[in-house]
C-alpha positions in Angstrom: -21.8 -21.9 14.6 -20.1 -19.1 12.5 -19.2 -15.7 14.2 -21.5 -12.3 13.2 -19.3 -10.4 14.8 -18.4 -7.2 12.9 -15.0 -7.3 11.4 -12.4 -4.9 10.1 -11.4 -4.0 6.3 -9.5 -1.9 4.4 -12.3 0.6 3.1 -14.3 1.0 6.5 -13.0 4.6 7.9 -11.0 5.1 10.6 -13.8 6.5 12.7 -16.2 3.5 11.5 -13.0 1.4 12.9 -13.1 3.0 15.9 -16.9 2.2 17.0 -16.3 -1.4 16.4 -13.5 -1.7 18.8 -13.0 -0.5 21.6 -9.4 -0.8 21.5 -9.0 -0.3 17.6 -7.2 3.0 18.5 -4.2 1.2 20.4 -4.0 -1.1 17.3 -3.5 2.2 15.2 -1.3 4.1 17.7 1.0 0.8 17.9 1.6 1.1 13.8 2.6 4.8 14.7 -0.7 6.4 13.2 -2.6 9.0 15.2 -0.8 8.6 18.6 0.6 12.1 18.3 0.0 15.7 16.7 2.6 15.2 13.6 1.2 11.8 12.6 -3.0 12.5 13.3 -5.4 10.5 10.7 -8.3 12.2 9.8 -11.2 9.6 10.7 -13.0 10.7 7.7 -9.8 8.3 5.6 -10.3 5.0 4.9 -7.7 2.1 7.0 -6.4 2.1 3.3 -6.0 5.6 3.0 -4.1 5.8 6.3 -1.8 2.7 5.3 -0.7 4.0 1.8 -0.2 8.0 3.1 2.1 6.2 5.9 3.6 3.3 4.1 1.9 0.9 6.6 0.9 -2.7 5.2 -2.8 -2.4 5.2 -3.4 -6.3 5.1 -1.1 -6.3 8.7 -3.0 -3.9 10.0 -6.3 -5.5 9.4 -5.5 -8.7 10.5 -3.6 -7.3 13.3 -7.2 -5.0 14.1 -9.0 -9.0 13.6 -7.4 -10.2 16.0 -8.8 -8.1 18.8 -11.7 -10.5 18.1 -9.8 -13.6 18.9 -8.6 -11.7 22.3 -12.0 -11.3 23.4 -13.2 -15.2 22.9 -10.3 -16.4 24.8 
């Protein structure tokens, strides 16, 4: 039986990211983005808007935002 769990992608917003997660924000703060004042994202952005504007990998952070998915089945 396939998964209908919601998943992450590049054009969702940040703040759309956010309520799908609860721990999406850690995943962002560990790539560096919004964990303090100089380097906030505006959760109006898109995950690809954040990526390019901080030279981030956007597929790596996807995936890397996925797999909170796989933590909660095991």
């Amino acid at each position: 039986m396939q998964s209908t769990q919601p998943r992450f992608f590049k054009e969702m917003t940040v703040g759309e990211a956010m309520q799908v997660h609860p721990e999406a924000g850690l995943v962002f703060s560990s790539y560096h983005l919004g964990g303090c004042s100089h380097c906030s994202i505006n959760e109006i952005e898109t995950i690809e808007q954040v990526c390019q504007g901080y030279g981030v990998e956007v597929e790596t952070l996807v995936e890397s935002l996925n797999n909170l998915f796989s933590e909660d089945e095991e």
